[in-house]
C-alpha positions in Angstrom: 140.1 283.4 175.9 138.8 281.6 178.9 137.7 283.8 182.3 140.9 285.3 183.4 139.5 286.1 186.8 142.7 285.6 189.0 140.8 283.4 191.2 139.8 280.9 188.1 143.3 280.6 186.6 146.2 278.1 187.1 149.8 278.7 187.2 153.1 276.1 187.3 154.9 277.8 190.5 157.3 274.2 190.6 158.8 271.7 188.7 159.9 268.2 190.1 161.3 265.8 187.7 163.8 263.0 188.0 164.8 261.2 184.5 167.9 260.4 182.0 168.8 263.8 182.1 169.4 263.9 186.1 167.5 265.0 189.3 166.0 268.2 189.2 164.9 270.5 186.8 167.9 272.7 186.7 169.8 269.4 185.8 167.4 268.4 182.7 167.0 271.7 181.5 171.2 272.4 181.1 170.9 269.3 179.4 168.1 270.0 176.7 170.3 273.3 176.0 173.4 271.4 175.6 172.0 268.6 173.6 173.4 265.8 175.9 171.7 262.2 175.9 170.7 260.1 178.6 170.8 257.2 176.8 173.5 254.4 176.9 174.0 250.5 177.4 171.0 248.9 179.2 172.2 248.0 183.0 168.7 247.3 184.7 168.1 244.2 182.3 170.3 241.8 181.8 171.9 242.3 178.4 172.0 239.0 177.3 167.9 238.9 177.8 167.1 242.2 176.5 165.9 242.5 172.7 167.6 245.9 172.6 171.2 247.3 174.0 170.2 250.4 174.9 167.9 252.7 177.0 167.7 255.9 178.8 168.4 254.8 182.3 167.9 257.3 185.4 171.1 257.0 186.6 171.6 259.4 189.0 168.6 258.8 190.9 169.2 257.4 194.2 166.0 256.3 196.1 167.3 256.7 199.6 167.6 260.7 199.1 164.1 260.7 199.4 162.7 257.4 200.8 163.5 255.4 204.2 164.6 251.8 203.2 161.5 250.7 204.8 159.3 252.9 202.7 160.8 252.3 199.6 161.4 248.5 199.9 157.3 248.3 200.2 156.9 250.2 197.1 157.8 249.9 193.0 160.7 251.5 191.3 157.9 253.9 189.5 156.4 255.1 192.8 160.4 255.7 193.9 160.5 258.4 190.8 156.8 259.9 191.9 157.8 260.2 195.3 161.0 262.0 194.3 159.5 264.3 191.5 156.6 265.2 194.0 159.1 266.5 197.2 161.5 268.3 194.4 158.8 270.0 193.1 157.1 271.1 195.9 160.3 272.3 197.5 160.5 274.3 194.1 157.3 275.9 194.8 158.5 276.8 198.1 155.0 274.7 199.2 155.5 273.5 202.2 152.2 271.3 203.7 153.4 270.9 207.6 150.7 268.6 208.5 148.1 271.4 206.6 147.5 269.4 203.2 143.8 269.4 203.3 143.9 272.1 200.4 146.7 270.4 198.3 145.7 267.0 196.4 147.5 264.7 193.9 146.6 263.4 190.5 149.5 261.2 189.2 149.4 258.8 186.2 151.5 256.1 184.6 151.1 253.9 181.5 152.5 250.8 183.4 152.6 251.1 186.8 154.2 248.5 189.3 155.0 246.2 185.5 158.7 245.3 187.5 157.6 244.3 191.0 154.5 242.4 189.2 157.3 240.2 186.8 159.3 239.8 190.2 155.9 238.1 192.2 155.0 236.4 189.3 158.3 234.6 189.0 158.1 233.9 192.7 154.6 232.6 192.2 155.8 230.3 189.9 158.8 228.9 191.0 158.8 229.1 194.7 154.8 229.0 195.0 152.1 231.6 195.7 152.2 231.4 199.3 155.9 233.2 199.0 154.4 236.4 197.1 155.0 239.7 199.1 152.2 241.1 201.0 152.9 244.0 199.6 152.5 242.9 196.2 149.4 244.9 195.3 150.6 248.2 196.7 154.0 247.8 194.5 152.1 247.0 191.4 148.8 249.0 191.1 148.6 251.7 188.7 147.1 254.4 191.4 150.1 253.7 193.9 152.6 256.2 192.6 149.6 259.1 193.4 148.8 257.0 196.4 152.5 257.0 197.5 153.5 260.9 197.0 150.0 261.6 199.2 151.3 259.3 202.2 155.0 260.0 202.0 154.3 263.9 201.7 150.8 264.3 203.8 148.8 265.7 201.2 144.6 265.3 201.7 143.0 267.0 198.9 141.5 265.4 196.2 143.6 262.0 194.6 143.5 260.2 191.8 145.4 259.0 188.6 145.6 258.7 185.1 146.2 255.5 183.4 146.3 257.0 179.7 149.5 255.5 177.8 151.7 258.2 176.8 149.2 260.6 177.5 148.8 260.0 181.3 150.9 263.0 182.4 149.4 266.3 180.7 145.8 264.0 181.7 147.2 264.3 184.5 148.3 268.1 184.4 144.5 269.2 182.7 142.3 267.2 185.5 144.7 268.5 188.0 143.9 272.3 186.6 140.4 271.6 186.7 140.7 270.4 190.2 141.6 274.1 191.3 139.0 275.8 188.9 136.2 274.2 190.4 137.8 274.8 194.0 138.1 271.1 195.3 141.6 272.6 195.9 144.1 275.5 196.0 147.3 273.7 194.7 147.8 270.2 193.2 150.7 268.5 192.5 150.6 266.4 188.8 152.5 264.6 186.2 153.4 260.7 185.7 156.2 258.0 186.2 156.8 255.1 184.6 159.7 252.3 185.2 159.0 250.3 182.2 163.1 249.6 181.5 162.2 245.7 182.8 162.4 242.4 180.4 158.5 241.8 179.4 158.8 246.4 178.9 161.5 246.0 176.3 159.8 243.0 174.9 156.7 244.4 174.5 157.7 247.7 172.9 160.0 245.6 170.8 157.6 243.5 169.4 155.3 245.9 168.3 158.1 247.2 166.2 158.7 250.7 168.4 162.1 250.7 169.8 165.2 251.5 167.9 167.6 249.0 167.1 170.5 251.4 167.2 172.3 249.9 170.1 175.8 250.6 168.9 175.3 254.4 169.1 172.5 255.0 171.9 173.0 259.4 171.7 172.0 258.7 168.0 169.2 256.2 168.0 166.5 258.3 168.4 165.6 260.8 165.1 162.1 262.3 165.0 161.0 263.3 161.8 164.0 262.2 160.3 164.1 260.1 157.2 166.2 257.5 158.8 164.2 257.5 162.1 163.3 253.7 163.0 161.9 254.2 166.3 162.7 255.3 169.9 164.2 254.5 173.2 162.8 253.3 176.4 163.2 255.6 179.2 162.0 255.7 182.6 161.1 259.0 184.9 159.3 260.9 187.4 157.9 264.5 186.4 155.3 266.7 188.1 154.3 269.9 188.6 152.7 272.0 191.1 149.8 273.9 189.8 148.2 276.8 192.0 145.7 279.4 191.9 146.8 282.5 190.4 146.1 284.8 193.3 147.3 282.3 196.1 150.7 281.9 194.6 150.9 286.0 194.1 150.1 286.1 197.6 153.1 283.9 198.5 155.4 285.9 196.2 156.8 282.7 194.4 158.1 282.4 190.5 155.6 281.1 188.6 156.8 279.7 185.1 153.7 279.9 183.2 149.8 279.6 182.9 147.3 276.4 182.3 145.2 278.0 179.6 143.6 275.3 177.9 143.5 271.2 178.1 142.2 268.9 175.2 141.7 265.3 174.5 140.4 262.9 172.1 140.0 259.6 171.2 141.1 257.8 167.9 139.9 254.2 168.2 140.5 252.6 164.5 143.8 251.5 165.8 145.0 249.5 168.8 148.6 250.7 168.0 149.5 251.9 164.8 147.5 255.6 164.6 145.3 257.4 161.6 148.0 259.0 159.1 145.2 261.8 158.5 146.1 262.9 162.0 142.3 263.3 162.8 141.9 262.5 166.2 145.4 263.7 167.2 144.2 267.2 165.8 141.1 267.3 167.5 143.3 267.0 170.9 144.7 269.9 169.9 142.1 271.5 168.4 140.5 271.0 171.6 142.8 272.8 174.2 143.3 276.1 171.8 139.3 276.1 172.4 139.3 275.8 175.8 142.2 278.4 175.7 140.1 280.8 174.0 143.1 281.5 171.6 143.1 280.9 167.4 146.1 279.0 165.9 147.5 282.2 165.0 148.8 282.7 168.4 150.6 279.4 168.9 154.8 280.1 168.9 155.9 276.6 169.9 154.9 272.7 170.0 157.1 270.4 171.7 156.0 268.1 169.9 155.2 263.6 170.9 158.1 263.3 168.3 158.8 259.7 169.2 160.6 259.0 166.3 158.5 255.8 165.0 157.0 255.5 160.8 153.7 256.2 161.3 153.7 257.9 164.4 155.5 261.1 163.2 153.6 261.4 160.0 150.7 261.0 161.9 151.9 263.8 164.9 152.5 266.4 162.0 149.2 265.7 160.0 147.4 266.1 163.4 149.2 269.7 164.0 148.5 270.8 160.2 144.8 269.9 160.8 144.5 272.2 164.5 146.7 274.8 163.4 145.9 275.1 159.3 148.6 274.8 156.9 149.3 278.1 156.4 149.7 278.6 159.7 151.6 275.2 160.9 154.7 275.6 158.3 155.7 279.0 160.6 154.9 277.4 163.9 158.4 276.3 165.6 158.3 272.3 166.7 160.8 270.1 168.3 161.0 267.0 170.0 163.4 266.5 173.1 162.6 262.6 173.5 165.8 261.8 172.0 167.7 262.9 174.4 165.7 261.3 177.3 164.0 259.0 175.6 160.5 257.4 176.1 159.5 257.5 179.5 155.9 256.6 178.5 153.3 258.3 180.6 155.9 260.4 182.4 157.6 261.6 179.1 154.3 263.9 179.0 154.6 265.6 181.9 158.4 265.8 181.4 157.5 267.5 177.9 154.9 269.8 179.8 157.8 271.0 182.6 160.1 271.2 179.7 158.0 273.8 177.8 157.0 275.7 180.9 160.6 276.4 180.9 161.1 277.1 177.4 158.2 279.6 177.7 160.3 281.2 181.1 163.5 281.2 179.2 163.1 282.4 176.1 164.7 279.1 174.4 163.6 276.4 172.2 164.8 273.2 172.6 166.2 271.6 169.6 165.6 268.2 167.8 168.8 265.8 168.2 169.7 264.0 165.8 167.7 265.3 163.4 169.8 266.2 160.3 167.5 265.2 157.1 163.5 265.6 157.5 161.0 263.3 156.0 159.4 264.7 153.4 156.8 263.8 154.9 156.9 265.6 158.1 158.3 268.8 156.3 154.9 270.7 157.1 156.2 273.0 160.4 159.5 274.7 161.1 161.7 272.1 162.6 164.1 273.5 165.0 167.2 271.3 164.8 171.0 271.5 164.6 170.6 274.0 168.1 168.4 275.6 170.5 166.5 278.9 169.3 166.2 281.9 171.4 162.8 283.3 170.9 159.7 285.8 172.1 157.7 282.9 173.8 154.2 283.7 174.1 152.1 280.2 174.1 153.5 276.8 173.5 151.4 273.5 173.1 152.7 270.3 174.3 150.6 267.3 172.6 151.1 263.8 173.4 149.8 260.6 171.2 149.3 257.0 173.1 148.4 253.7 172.4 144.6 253.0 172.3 143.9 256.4 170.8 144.9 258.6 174.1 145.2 262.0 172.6 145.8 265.0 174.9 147.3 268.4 174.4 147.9 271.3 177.0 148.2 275.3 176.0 150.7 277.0 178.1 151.2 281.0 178.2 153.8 282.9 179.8 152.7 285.3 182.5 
């Protein structure tokens, strides 16, 4: 296991996430328990021009909670969710910077970044000439700006950065923010992703490379990881981060803390700009990967919330990946489930709203079930599924792992404390 002097390990004191589910984590975790979908019609794309009916829409999100109109008419919708997910998790951590934010630094990620606001200055480009784009064109679109953003908005100064990763951008986002704090650039960092990729060329794009499910008439059910009828997933769009602090600082303030950072992993599996390696090679050396720089064998893994985002090859690849870092004997009694279908795919966020989502199951004692999930693939029979209902269990360590285009692969191990 890796140094557990308190001063070298990192612990999740808050959790700030804005997505399908609602605002706030209490929100999204009573709706992972009760099974309850975010998904439903699309409303932020015109119907008529969207390849798909249906999405998982943050609906209850409303900007000017959190943002001055001036603020958040200079920035994208994805930046809007960052913002958000950075003060509610910071007032969950009971972190307050007051101007003292020297110590407290920002890494942030997103698969897409400003993809709306750059269709929107395009089109004006194009029909009302280039002279009429927005000045602030480049802060609204640039991947870094939703990290850039939550620094301004919130007056943090330690270290900033992002991670542009796919899928994987959030726990890249959550393991170089942990190793931020190890190496004592900073005391506390606040981490995760956002993405706001519900837009026409967003759905046309994941449409076209065959991902999303074409289960518009019943959006709850689209979504079926591991199932033998799955036929892909839905687009979501969210802001998740957590708050990451020193062990002995945060026992020093006397906050909850949900659980430990014991060990982050990636690789890289570049045979395939899209479609990933069915042996699950590279996904398992992610994994692989952060149980090493956990210091923990398979053996002592009770939980994977898994990428599960419900696609042909991309499940059958998830589970070969787990097989291969956990061993067989070992994987079919390890408990996996996928909550995507209920929030859908939020992309780089839906990583770091996976990570918060574990922390809790670790804090509660509950695994989150698989909806819709009511006849496995043979082919992803290889772990113990936990469908039809949530599972109480002894929660020791979970691993969240996330798969992304281009070959990101990333996993996190998470203990309770």
């Amino acid at each position: 296991m890796r140094d557990r002097q308190t001063d070298n390990r990192v612990v999740i004191t808050g959790l700030g996430l804005v997505s399908p589910l609602g605002v706030g984590y209490d929100a999204n975790w009573r709706a992972v328990l009760e099974g309850r979908s975010g998904a439903g019609p699309i409303t932020l794309v015109d119907p008529d021009e969207a390849p798909v009916q249906a999405a998982c829409e943050a609906l209850e999100f409303e900007v000017e909670d959190f943002l001055s109109r001036r603020s958040a008419s200079r920035m994208d919708r994805f930046a809007h969710l960052a913002v958000a997910a950075a003060r509610l998790g910071l007032d969950d951590a009971r972190l307050s910077v007051n101007g003292g934010g020297d110590r407290v630094g920002v890494v942030v990620g997103t698969a897409l970044g400003g993809l709306g606001s750059h269709q929107d200055q395009l089109e004006i480009a194009w029909t009302r000439g280039t002279d009429r784009v927005s000045p602030f064109a480049l802060p609204m679109l640039l991947p870094n700006m939703a990290a850039a953003q939550v620094a301004i908005e919130v007056g943090l100064r330690g270290p900033l950065s992002c991670t542009s990763t796919a899928c994987a951008a959030g726990v890249q986002a959550i393991g170089d923010a942990s190793e931020v704090i190890r190496r004592g650039s900073a005391d506390a960092m606040v981490a995760g992703a956002a993405d706001a990729g519900i837009t026409p060329m967003g759905l046309a794009a994941f449409a076209a490379a065959g991902a999303l499910s074409s289960r518009g008439d019943d959006p709850a059910g689209a979504a079926r990881p591991f199932d033998a009828s799955r036929d892909g997933f839905l687009l979501g769009e969210a802001g998740a981060v957590v708050v990451l602090e020193r062990l002995d600082l945060a026992r020093a303030r006397g906050v909850p803390i949900y659980c430990e950072v014991l060990g982050f992993g990636s690789s890289a599996g570049p045979d395939n700009l899209i479609n990933p390696d069915p042996t699950g090679s590279a996904g398992g050396a992610a994994v692989s990967r952060a149980l090493a720089d956990a210091g923990l064998s398979a053996e002592q893994v009770d939980y994977v919330n898994a990428h599960g985002a419900a696609t042909q090859g991309g499940d059958v690849s998830e589970i070969a990946a787990l097989r291969r870092a956990l061993g067989d004997d070992v994987a079919t009694s390890v408990a996996v489930s996928s909550t995507k279908p209920q929030h859908g795919h939020c992309l780089g966020a839906s990583s770091s709203l996976e990570a918060a989502i574990t922390a809790l199951a670790l804090r509660e004692g509950t695994i989150p079930a698989t909806a819709n999930l009511s006849e496995i693939d043979p082919d992803c029979d290889a772990m113990d599924h936990v469908y039809g209902g949530v599972r109480d269990a002894d929660l020791d360590v979970a691993v969240t792992a996330c798969f992304g285009v281009g070959g990101n692969n990333a996993a996190l191990v998470l203990a309770a404390v």
